[in-house]
N, C-alpha and C positions, 0 to 999 in steps of 0.2 A: 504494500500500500504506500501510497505516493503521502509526504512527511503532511501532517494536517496546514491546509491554509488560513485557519482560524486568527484575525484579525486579534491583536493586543498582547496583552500579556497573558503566559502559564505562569499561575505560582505553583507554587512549593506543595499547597493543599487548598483545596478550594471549599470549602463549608457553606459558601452561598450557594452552590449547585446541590450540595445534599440536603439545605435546609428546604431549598424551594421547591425540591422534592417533596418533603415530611412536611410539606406547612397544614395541610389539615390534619393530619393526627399527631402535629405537637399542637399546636391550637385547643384541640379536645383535651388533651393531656393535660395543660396547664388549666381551662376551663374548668376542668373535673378537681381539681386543687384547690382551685377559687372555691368554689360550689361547697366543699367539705371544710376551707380553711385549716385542711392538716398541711400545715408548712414545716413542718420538724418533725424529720423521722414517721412515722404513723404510716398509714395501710400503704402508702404508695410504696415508703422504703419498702415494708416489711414484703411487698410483690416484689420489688425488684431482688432483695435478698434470696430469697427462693429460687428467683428465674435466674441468676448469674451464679449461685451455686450449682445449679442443676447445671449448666453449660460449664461449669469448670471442673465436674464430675468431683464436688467433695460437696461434705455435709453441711457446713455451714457457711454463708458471705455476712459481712458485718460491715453496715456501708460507715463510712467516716466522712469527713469534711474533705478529703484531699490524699492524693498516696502518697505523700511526703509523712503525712500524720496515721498513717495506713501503716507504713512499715517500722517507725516506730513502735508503737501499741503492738505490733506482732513478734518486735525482737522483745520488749519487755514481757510481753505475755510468754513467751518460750523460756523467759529467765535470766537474759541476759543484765547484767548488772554491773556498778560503776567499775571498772577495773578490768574486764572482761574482755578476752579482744576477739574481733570477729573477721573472719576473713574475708575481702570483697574484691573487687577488682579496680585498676586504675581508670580504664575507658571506661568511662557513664556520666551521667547527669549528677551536678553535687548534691540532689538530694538525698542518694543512697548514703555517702558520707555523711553529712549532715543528720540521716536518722539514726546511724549506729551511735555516735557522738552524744545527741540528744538521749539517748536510750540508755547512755552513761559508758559503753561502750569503745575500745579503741579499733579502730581501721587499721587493719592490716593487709595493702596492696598485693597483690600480683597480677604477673604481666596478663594477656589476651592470648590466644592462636593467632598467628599469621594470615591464616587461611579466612577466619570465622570473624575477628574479632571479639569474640567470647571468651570468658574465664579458660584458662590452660588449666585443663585438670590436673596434668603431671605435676603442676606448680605449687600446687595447693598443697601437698602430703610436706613437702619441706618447710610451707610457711606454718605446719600447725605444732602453741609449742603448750605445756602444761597450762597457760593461763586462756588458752584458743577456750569458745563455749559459742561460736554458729557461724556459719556461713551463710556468705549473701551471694548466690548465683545472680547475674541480671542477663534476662532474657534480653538483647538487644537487638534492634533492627527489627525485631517479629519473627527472631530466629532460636530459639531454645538451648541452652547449655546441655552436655550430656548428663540429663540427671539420671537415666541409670549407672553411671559411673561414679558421679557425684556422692549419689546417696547413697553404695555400695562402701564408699571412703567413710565418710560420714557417720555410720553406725557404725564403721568399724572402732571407727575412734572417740564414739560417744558425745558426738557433736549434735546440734540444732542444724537446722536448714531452713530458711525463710526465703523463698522465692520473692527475687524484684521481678516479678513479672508486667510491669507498667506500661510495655512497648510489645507486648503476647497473649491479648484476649483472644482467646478461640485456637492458640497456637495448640500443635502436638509435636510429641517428640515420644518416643518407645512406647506409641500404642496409647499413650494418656497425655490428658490437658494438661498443658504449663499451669501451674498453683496446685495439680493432687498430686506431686510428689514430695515436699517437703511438709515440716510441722505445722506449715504458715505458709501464704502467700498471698502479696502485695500486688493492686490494681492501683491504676490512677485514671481517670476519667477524663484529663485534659484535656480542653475540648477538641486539638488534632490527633487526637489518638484514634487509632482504628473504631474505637467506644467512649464517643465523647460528648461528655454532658455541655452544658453552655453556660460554665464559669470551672467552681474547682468542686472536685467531687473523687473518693478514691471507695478500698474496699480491701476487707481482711480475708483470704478467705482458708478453710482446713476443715478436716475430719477430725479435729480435735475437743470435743466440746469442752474442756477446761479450757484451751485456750480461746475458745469463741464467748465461752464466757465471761472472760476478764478483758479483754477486748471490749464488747457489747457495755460493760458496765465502763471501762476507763476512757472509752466516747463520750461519755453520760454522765462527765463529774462523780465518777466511782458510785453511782448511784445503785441502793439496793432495792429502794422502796420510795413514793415521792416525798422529798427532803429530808429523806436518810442515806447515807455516804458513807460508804464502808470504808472506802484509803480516798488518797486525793487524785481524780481523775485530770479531763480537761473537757473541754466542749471541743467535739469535732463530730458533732451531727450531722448525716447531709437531709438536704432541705427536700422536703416533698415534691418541688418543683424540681432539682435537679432528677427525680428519682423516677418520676413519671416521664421524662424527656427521656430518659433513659431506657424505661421500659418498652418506649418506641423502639430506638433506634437499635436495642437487642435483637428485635422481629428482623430484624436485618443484616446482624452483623455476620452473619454465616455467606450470605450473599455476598459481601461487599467483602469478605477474605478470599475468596474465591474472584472476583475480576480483580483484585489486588496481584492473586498467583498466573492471572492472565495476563496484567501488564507486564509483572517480571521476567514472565517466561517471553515474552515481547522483548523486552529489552536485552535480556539475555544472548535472545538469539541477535538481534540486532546488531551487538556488539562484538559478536564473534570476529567480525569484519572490519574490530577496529582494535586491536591488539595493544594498543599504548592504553589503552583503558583496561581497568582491571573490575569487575565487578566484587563484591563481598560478598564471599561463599555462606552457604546454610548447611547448617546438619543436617542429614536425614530426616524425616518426619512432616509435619505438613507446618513451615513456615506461616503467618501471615504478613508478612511483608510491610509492617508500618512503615519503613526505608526504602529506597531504594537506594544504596552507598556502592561508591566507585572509587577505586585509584587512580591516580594519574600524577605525573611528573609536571611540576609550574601549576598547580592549583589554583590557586590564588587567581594566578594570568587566566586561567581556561575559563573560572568563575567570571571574571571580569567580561570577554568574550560572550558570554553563554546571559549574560546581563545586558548585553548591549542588541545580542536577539530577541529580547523578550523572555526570557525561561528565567524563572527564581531558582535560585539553588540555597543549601544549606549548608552548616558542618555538623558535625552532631559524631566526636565532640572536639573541638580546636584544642583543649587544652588538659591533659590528663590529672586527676585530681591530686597526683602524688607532687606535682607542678603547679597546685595553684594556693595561692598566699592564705585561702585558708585552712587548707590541709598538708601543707609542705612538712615535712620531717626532717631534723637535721642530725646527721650529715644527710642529704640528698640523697634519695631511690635511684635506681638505676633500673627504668623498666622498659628496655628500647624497642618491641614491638608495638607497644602502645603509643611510645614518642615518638617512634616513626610513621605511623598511621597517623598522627594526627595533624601533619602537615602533606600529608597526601590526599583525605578520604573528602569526598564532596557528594553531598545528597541533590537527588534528582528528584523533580516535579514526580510523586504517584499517590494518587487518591486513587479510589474506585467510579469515581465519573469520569476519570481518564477514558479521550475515544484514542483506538488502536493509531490512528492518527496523531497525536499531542506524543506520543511516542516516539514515533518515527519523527515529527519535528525535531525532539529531543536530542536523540543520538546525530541526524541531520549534524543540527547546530555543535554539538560535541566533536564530533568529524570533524568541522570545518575549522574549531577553534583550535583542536590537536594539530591537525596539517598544517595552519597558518602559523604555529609559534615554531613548528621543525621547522617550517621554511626560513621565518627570522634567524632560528639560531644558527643557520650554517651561514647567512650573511656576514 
C-alpha cells in the first residue's frame, strides 16, 4: 500500500479518534454517574474491579487513584519495609523508583536484554543479596518479562514479585496475563495507555486476598469501618467517573490489542527493507504493543527529520534512572545496555486507529531521513 496521503500531522497517539468513536457510550457512562452521584469508588469501581480482574485472570483488582500509588500499596502490602531492597531495572518510567523508595524500600538496578529491553534475568541472581525482599519486573513497551523464569528465581530464593505491568493490559507471556504471575501486580490507567481513563487512574491486582485486602483498606485511609482506621492509610480512591469510562473502553480493549499486533507486524515487515533501523524485539507470547520502539544511529537528527514531515515521535526513556539526579548512587552504576539504548531508541506514531497507511507514511519518512543523513555524512 502506497505511504497514506493524509493531510497534517500523525502524533505519537491520537485519543480524539478513539474518543469520537466512544462519545455515546462515555456520555451514558458519565450520565449514569451523575444520575447515582457515586463519584468515589461505589458500584461503578466495584464493576470495573470484577471486569479487569477477570481479564487479568487473578482474583482480585483494587482500583486506586493512579499506578504510581498502585505499586506502592502492593510493595507494602507484600511486606516490603524501610531498609528492604528491591530489585528493578534501570530503563523505565521514575515512577517505578519512586514507588519502591516511597514504600521505604531501596532500588536496586540492573541492566535490560539487548534484544528486548527488559529486565536481564541472568542479572538478577547476582544482584540479590541477604537484605533483597521483591522484585519489580516492568513489562515495557507491551512486551512481558520472562516471568516463568523470573518466578522460578524468585521462590527459589524467597523473594516477593510485584509486576509493573503499566504498559501490558491484556499482555501474555507462558500461556497467562501479565499481573497473574507474581504476588501483586500494578496497572496504571494513563490516559495513553493501551486502557486509558481521562485523567489519572491505576489498579492492584492478585490472587492474594490478604494482600487485596490491605491494599483495598490502605486506599481508604486504613479504613475498617466508616470512621474507624485500623493503621494510617492515604486517599487514593479512583473516582466513579474514571471507573465507568473505563468500563467502556474494557469492551474494547481486546480489539484494539489486536490492530495494535496488526500495525506492528506492519511495520515490522516494512522495515525489513530498511536495515539501519532496528526495531525492539518481544518475547514470545502475545505482546500488546503500547510502543512501537526503534534503533537507529543520529537519533536525535532522524527525530528532527521525521518532525519536519509531520510524524510525532517519542523517547521513552532518554535517561536511565540509575543516571538521573534523583536516583543517582555514588560511586556511579555502570549499566551500559540501558545507556546505550537510551540515546539510540525513538518511539513511533501507533494507536489502534492507525490506517495501514499512516504506517507506511511512517517508515516512508524514516527511509528518507536515514538515507539523507548517510548521504550528509560521507560529504
Amino acid at each position: 500500500m502506497a505511504p497514506s496521503k493524509q493531510a497534517g500531522r500523525l502524533p505519537l497517539v491520537d485519543l480524539n479518534r478513539q474518543h469520537a468513536n466512544l462519545k455515546a457510550e462515555i456520555d451514558e457512562a458519565i450520565a449514569r454517574v451523575f444520575e447515582s452521584s457515586d463519584f468515589i469508588l461505589g458500584g461503578e469501581a466495584r464493576g470495573f474491579e470484577a471486569e479487569f480482574a477477570a481479564l487479568c485472570e487473578s482474583k482480585y483488582a483494587i482500583a486506586c487513584g493512579n499506578g504510581t500509588d498502585a505499586l506502592e500499596l502492593a510493595l507494602w502490602a507484600v511486606g516490603v519495609k524501610p531498609g528492604d531492597e528491591v530489585i528493578s531495572v534501570t530503563h523505565t518510567f521514575a515512577a517505578t523508583a519512586e514507588a519502591i523508595i516511597r514504600a521505604g524500600g531501596v532500588p536496586v538496578y540492573v541492566d535490560v536484554s539487548p534484544d528486548t529491553l527488559l529486565m536481564d534475568i541472568d542479572l538478577v541472581g547476582n544482584a540479590i543479596t541477604p537484605r533483597t525482599k521483591a522484585i519489580v519486573p516492568v513489562h515495557l513497551y507491551g512486551s512481558c518479562v520472562d516471568m516463568v523464569a523470573l518466578m522460578e528465581l524468585a521462590r527459589r530464593r524467597g523473594l516477593k514479585v510485584v509486576e509493573d505491568a503499566a504498559q501490558a493490559h491484556g499482555a501474555r507471556i507462558g500461556g497467562k496475563r501479565a499481573g497473574s504471575f507474581g504476588d501483586a501486580a500494578t496497572f496504571s490507567f494513563y490516559p495513553g495507555k493501551n486502557l486509558g481513563a481521562v485523567g489519572d487512574a491505576g489498579a492492584v491486582v492478585t490472587s492474594d486476598p490478604e494482600v487485596a485486602d490491605l491494599v483495598a483498606r490502605a486506599r481508604d485511609h486504613g479504613r475498617t469501618a466508616k470512621y474507624e482506621h485500623g493503621f494510617v492509610g492515604r486517599n487514593s480512591r479512583m473516582d466513579g467517573l474514571q471507573a465507568a469510562i473505563l468500563r467502556v473502553k474494557l469492551r474494547y480493549l481486546e480489539g484494539w490489542n489486536q490492530r495494535r499486533r496488526e500495525l506492528a507486524a506492519r511495520y515490522r515487515f516494512m522495515l525489513e527493507d530498511l536495515p539501519q533501523v532496528r526495531p525492539v524485539a518481544t518475547h514470545e507470547g502475545e505482546p500488546i504493543h503500547h510502543l512501537l520502539v526503534v534503533e537507529c544511529d543520529e537519533r536525535d537528527a532522524v527525530r528532527k527529520r521525521l518532525d519536519a514531515a509531520g510524524i510525532a515521535t517519542g523517547i521513552h526513556y532518554p535517561i536511565p534512572l540509575h543516571l538521573q539526579p534523583a536516583f543517582a548512587e555514588s560511586p556511579p552504576l555502570s549499566l551500559p545496555v540501558a545507556e546505550k539504548a537510551a540515546g539510540r531508541i525513538v518511539s513511533l506514531p501507533m494507536f489502534p486507529e492507525m490506517a495501514d497507511g499512516d504506517v507506511d507514511r511512517v517508515v516512508a519518512a524514516l527511509s528518507d531521513a536515514v538515507h539523507a543523513l548517510e548521504v550528509a555524512g560521507r560529504r
